[in-house]
Each structure stands twice: as C-alpha cells, then as structure tokens.
C-alpha positions as CSV (number, residue, x, y, z in Angstrom):
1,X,33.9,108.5,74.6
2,X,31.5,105.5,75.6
3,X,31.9,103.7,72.1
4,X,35.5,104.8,70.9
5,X,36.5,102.2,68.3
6,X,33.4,100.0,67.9
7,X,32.1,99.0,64.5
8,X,28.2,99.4,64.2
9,X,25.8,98.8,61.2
10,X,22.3,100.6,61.7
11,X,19.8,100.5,59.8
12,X,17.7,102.6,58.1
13,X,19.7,105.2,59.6
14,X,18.9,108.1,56.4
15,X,16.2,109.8,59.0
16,X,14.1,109.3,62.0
17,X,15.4,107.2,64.8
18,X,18.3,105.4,62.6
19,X,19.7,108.4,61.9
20,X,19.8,110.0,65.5
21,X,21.0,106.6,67.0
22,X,24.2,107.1,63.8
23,X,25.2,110.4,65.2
24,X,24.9,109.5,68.7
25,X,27.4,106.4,68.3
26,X,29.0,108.4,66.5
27,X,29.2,111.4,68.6
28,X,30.7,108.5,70.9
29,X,33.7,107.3,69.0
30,X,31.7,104.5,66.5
31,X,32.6,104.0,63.0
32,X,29.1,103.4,61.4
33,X,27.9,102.0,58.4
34,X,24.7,104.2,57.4
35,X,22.0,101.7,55.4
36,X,19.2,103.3,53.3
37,X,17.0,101.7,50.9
38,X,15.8,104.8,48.8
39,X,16.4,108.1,49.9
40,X,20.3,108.3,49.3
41,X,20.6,112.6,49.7
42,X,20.0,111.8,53.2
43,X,22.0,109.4,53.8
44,X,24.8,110.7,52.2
45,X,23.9,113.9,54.2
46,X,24.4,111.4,57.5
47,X,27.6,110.3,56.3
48,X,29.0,113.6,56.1
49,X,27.9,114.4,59.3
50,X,29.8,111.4,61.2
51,X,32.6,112.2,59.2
52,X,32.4,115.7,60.6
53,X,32.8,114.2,63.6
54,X,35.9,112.3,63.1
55,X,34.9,108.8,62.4
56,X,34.5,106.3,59.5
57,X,31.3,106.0,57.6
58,X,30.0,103.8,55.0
59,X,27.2,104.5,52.6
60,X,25.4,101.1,52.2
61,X,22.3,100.8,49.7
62,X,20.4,97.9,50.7
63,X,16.9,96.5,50.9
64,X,16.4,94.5,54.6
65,X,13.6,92.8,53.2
66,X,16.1,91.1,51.0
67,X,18.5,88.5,52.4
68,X,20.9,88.4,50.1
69,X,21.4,92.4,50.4
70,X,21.7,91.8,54.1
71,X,24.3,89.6,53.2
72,X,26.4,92.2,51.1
73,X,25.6,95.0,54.2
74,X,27.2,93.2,56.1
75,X,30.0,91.8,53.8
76,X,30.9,95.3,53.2
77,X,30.8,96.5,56.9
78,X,33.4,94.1,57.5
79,X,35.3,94.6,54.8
80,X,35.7,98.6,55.5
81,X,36.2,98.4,59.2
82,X,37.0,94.7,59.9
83,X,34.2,94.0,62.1
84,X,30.7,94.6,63.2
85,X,30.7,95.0,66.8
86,X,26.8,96.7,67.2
87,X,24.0,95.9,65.2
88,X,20.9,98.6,64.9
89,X,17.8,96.7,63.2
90,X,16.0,100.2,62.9
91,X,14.5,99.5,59.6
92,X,11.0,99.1,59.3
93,X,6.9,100.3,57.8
94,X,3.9,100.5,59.1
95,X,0.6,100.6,57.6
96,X,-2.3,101.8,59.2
97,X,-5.1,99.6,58.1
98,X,-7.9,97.9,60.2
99,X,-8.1,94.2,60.1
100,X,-10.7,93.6,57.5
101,X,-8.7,96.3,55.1
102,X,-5.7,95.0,55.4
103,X,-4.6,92.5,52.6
104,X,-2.7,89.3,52.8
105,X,0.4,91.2,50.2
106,X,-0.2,94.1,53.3
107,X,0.5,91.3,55.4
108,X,3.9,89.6,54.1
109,X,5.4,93.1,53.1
110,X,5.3,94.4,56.6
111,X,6.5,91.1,58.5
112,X,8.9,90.5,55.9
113,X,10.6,94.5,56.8
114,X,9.6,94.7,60.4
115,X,10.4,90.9,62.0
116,X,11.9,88.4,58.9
117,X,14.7,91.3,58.4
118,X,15.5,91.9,61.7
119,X,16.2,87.8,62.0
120,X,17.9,87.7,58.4
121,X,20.5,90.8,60.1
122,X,21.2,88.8,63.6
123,X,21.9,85.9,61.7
124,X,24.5,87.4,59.2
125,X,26.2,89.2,62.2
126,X,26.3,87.0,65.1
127,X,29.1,84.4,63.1
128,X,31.6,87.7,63.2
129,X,30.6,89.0,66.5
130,X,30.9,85.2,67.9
131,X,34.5,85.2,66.1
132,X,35.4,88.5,67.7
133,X,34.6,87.8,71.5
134,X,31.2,89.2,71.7
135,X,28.8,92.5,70.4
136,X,25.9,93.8,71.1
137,X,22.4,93.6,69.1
138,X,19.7,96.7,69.7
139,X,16.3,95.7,68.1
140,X,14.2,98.4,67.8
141,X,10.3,96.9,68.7
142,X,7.3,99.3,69.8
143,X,4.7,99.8,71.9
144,X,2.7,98.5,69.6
145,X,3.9,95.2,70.4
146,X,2.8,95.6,74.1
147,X,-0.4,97.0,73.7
148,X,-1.6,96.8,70.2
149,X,-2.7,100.3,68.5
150,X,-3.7,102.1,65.6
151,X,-0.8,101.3,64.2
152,X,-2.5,98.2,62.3
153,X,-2.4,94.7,62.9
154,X,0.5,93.4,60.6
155,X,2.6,96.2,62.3
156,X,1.7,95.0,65.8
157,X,2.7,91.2,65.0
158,X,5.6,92.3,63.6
159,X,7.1,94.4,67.1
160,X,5.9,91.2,69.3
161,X,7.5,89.1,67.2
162,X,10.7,91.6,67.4
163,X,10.4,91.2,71.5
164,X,10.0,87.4,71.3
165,X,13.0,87.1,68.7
166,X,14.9,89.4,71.2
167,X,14.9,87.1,74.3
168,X,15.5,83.9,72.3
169,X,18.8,85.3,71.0
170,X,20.0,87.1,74.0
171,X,19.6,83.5,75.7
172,X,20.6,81.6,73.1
173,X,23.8,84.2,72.2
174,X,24.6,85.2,75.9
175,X,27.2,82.1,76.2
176,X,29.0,84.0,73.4
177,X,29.4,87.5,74.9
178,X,26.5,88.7,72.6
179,X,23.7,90.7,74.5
180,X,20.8,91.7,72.6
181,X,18.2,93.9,74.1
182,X,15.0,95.1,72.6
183,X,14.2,99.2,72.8
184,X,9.9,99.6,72.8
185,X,9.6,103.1,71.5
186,X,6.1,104.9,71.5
187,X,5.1,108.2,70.1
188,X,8.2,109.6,68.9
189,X,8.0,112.9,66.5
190,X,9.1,111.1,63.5
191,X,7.1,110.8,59.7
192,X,5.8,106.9,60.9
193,X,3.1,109.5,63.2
194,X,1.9,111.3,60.8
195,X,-0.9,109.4,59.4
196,X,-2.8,110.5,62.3
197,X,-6.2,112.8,62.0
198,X,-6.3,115.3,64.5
199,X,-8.5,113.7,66.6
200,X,-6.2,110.7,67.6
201,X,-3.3,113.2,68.1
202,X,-5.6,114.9,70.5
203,X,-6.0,111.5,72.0
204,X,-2.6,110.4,71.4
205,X,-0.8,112.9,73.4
206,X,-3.2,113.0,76.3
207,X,-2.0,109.8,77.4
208,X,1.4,110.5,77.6
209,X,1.9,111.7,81.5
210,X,5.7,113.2,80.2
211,X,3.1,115.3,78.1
212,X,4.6,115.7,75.4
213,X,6.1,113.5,72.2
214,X,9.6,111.8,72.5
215,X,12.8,113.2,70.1
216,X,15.0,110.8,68.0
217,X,17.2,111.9,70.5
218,X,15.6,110.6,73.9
219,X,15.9,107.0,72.0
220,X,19.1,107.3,70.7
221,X,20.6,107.7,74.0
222,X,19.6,104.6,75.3
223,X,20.9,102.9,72.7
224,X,24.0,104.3,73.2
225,X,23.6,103.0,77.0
226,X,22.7,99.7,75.4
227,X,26.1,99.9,73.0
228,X,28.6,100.5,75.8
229,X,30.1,99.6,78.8
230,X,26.9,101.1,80.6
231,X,24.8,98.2,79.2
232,X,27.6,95.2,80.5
233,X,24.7,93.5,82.5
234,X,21.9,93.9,80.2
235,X,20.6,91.6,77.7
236,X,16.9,90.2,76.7
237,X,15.9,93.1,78.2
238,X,13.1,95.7,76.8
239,X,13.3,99.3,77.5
240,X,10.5,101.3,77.2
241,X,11.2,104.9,75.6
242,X,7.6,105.9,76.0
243,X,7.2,108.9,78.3
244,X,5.2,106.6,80.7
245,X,2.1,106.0,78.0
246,X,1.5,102.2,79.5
247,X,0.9,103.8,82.6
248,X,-2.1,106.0,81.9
C-alpha cells in the first residue's frame, strides 16, 4: 500500500472529490481525518467506510473559512494520530454570477473559503510537518484559474490565487522536505456542475476531446500519486485532471 501509515487531514471530504480522495488514501493504508462543515450523515457515512477498510478515522466538524476552527482541525488531527503528514485543502463554493451581479459580501465569502482557507490550513500544518521531517500539501485549484469560465469571477480569483499560493510554498517549504503541488481539476461529475442549463452542458462537454466528464475517482488517484512515494520529485507543480479541455 502506497500510503501505509501516513496521517492526512482532507477537507471537505463528506462528498465530491474530498470524499473520493479519503477512500483512496485510505484504500492505501492512510489514517484520515474526514472534515465537514454541515452535512454530518455523510461524513459519518465516510468514516465508516475507512474504517471498513482497516484504518483510523476522525469525524472533524469545522468551518475552513474560520481560522480558529482550522486551528482545532488540526489540533485534533494530531492529537488522534500524532501527526499530520498530508494535507487535502478540498474545501471550497462557487457561485455562478457575472461580474456586474456579483456583490462585494459574494466576493469576500468565496475568497475567504476557496484561497484565505487554503493559506489559514498550510500555515497550521506546516510547524508539525517541519517538526516531523517533511509532508506533503495537495491544493485542489481548477481550470478556472487557467482559463476563466462560467464559473464566476470571485471563483476564478480564488483557483489562481490557489496556484500562485502553491508555488510560493513549495519553494519556500521545499528546504523542509514539504512538497506542495497544486491539482487543476475541470468538469468533474460532482453537485458544483450542476448549475448549468442545458445549453452550456451541450457546450461544456463538446470541448472535452476524452468526451466525456471526469469521476471523483480519476482525481483522487493523482492525489494519491501526489501523497506517496510516486510523487518524491514533485512539488510546485500543477496537474491538470481535465480530459484535455485546454487543448480544444
């Protein structure tokens, strides 16, 4: 097993790509803590599957938007398995509003969840993971950072700001043993698509030459790659999971 005895947080890891990337390190010999900030039947539903599978799991209710929450995450994290040795910023919202509809409280909410958090998390693991000998940070960005899309412009500042925070830690960390790589998902069949009319899934899905929409799955094996031995020589890296969309 590529991850047998690591410690990982993820988070929001209830659904979607949080939880598929849970049960993959998991699947792989991780402990995980499973974070949620509302819908607890599902993440309890994770936990019972990793512990099906042999391994530790903590339930963790917690709010990334909030640092002192972040704080207790990861306070508890290392409290039930003495370390954090991966850390999964998975957690974010989008909201699908044009520019001139999109309001300055529209604004803050999604920066604060999708970029501020994913800082506020790096920074309360990387002291531990420094003290340990090294670990690996996965930040989970977007096309939408690349390209800009429908997705809304808040959203889209948010993932760029993800890939820029992403190579300043992986050089600023690397002297430390901590690699941090970025993953640039697009179009995978989770709720976040489902705002879309008809017509822009017709126009969505003909630009993806794989032809069809990515699984929680096809991510969370990279990030498994990412998590172990496989990603040794890796870091401030992005890794498009995209089924070749920038292409076409």
């Amino acid at each position: 097993m590529r991850l047998e005895g690591k410690k990982a947080i993820v988070t929001g890891s209830s659904r979607g790509l949080g939880k598929a990337i849970a049960l993959a390190f998991a699947r792989e010999g991780a402990d995980v803590l499973v974070n949620y900030a509302a819908r607890e039947a599902d993440a309890r539903a994770v936990v019972a599957a990793i512990e099906g599978l042999g391994r530790q799991a903590i339930l963790h209710r917690a709010d990334v938007a909030d640092s002192g929450q972040i704080r207790r995450m990861v306070d508890t994290a290392v409290a039930g398995f003495g370390g954090v040795d991966v850390l999964v910023c998975n957690a974010g919202i989008t909201l699908p509003k044009g520019p001139l509809e999109t309001t300055e409280a529209d604004w803050e909410r999604v920066l604060r969840t999708n970029l501020t958090a994913v800082f506020l998390c790096c920074q309360a693991v990387i002291p531990g993971m420094i003290a340990r000998g090294g670990g690996r940070i996965i930040t989970i960005a977007s096309t939408a950072g690349q390209t800009g899309t429908l997705s809304g412009p808040a959203y889209c500042a948010a993932k760029a700001g993800v890939l820029g925070l992403t190579k300043n830690l992986a050089v600023a960390l690397a002297k430390h043993n901590v690699q941090v790589n970025a993953l640039a998902p697009a179009l995978i069949d989770t709720e976040i698509l489902y705002w879309r009319t008809p017509e822009q899934w017709e126009e969505t899905l003909a630009g993806i030459p794989l032809g069809r929409l990515g699984s929680p799955d096809d991510l969370a094996e990279v990030a498994v790659l990412l998590a172990s031995s496989g990603g040794n020589f890796i870091t401030g890296a992005t890794i498009d999971v995209n089924g070749g969309l920038r292409m076409s």
